[in-house]
C-alpha positions as CSV (number, residue, x, y, z in Angstrom):
1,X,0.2,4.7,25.0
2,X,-1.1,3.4,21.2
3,X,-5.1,4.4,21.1
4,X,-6.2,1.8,19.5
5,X,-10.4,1.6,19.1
6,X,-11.2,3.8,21.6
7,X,-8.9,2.5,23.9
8,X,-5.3,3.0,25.3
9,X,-3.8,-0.1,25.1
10,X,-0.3,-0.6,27.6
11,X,3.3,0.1,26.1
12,X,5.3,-2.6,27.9
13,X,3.1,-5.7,26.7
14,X,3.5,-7.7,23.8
15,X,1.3,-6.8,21.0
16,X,-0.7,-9.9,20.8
17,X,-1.8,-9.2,24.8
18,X,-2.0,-5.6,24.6
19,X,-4.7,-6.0,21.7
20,X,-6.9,-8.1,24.1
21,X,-8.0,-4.6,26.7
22,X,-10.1,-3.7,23.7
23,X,-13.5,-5.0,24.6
24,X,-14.3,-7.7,21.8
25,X,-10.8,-8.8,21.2
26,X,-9.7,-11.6,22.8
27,X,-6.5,-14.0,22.7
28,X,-6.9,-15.9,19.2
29,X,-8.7,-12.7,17.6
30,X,-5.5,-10.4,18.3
31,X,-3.1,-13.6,17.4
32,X,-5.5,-13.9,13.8
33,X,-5.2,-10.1,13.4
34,X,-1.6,-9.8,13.8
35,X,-1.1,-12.5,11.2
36,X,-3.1,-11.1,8.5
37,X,-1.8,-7.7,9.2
38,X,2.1,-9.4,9.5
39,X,2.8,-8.1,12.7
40,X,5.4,-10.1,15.4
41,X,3.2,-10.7,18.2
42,X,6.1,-10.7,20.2
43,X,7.4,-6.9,20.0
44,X,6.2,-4.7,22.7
45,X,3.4,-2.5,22.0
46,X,5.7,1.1,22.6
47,X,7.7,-0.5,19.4
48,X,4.8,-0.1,16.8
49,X,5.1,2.7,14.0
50,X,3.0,4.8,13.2
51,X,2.2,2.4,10.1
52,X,1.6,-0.7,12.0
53,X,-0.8,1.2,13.9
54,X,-2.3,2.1,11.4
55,X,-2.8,-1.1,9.8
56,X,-4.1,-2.8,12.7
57,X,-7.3,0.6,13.4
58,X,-7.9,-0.7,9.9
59,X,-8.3,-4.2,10.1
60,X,-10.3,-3.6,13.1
61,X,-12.7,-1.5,11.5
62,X,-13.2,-3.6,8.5
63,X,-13.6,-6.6,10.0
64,X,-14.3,-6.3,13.8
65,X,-17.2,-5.3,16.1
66,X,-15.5,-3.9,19.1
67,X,-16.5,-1.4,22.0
68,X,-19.3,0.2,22.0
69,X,-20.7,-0.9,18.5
70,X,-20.6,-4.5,20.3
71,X,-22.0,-3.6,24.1
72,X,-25.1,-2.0,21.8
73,X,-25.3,-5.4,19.8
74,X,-24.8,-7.6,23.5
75,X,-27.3,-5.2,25.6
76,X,-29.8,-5.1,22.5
77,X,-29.8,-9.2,22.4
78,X,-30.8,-9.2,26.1
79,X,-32.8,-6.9,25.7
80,X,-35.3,-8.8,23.1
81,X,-34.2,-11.9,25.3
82,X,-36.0,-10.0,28.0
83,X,-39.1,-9.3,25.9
84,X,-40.1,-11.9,24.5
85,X,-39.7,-13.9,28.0
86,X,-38.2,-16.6,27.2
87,X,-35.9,-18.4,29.7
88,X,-32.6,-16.9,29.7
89,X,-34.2,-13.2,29.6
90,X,-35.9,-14.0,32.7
91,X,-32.7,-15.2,34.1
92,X,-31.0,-12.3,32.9
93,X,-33.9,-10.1,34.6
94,X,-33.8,-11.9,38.0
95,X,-29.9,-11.1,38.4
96,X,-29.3,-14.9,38.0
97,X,-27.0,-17.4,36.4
98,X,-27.9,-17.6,32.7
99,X,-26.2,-21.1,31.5
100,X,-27.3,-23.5,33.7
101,X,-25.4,-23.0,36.9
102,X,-26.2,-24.0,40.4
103,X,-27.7,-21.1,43.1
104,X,-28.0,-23.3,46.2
105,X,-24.2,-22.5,46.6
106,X,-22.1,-20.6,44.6
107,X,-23.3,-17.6,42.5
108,X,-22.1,-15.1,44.7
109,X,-20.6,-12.6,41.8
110,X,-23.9,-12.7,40.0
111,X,-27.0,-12.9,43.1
112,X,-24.9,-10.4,45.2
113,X,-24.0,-10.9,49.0
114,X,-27.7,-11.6,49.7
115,X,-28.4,-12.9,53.6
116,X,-30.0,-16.4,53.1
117,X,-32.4,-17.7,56.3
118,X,-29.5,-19.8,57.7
119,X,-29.7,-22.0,60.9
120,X,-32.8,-20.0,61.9
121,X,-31.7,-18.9,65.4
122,X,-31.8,-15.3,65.9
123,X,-28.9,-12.8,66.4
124,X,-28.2,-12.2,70.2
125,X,-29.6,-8.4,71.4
126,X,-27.3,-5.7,71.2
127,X,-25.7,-5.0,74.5
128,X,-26.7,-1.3,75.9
């Protein structure tokens, strides 16, 4: 496995996809890097030299905020988001969907499996 970033990326995938299980890198970043570095996104990552590899660690330095420099950056903006209490940091704060999305349904991934009031009859006694 190529370390790439701080992270292993897979040897059977193309390049282009293996680039994107580095936090920050997504489709079209990888596809833009592999351009300007003038790498086939289309030979599997166990195929790079030593020198392609190389090239790419580069590029991503110069140019890219990945990993942990970017989860500081990301937390940080919530963070101030949170103290300055505007809207989305309260959102943020509350465990609640940020952009706009509806909670009477839905939401489940972000509220958590919380028990709503429901029909309002009340669960049958346990047997004994």
């Amino acid at each position: 496995m190529a370390r790439i970033a701080g992270t292993n990326i897979p040897n059977e995938k193309r390049v282009e996809i293996a680039l994107t299980y580095i936090y920050g890198v997504g489709l079209t970043t990888s596809q833009k890097m592999l351009t300007a570095v003038k790498i086939d996104p289309n030979t599997r990552a166990k195929d790079l030299t030593d020198e392609d590899l190389s090239k790419l660690r580069e590029y991503i330095d110069k140019n890219l905020k990945v990993e942990a420099d970017l989860a500081r950056i990301v937390s940080g903006n919530i963070k101030r988001l949170k103290e300055i209490k505007s809207y989305r940091g309260l959102r943020h704060a509350a465990s609640l969907p940020v952009r706009g999305q509806r909670t009477k349904t839905n939401a489940r991934t972000k509220r958590g499996n919380r028990v709503t009031v429901g029909s309002g009859r009340k669960k049958a006694a346990a047997k004994t």
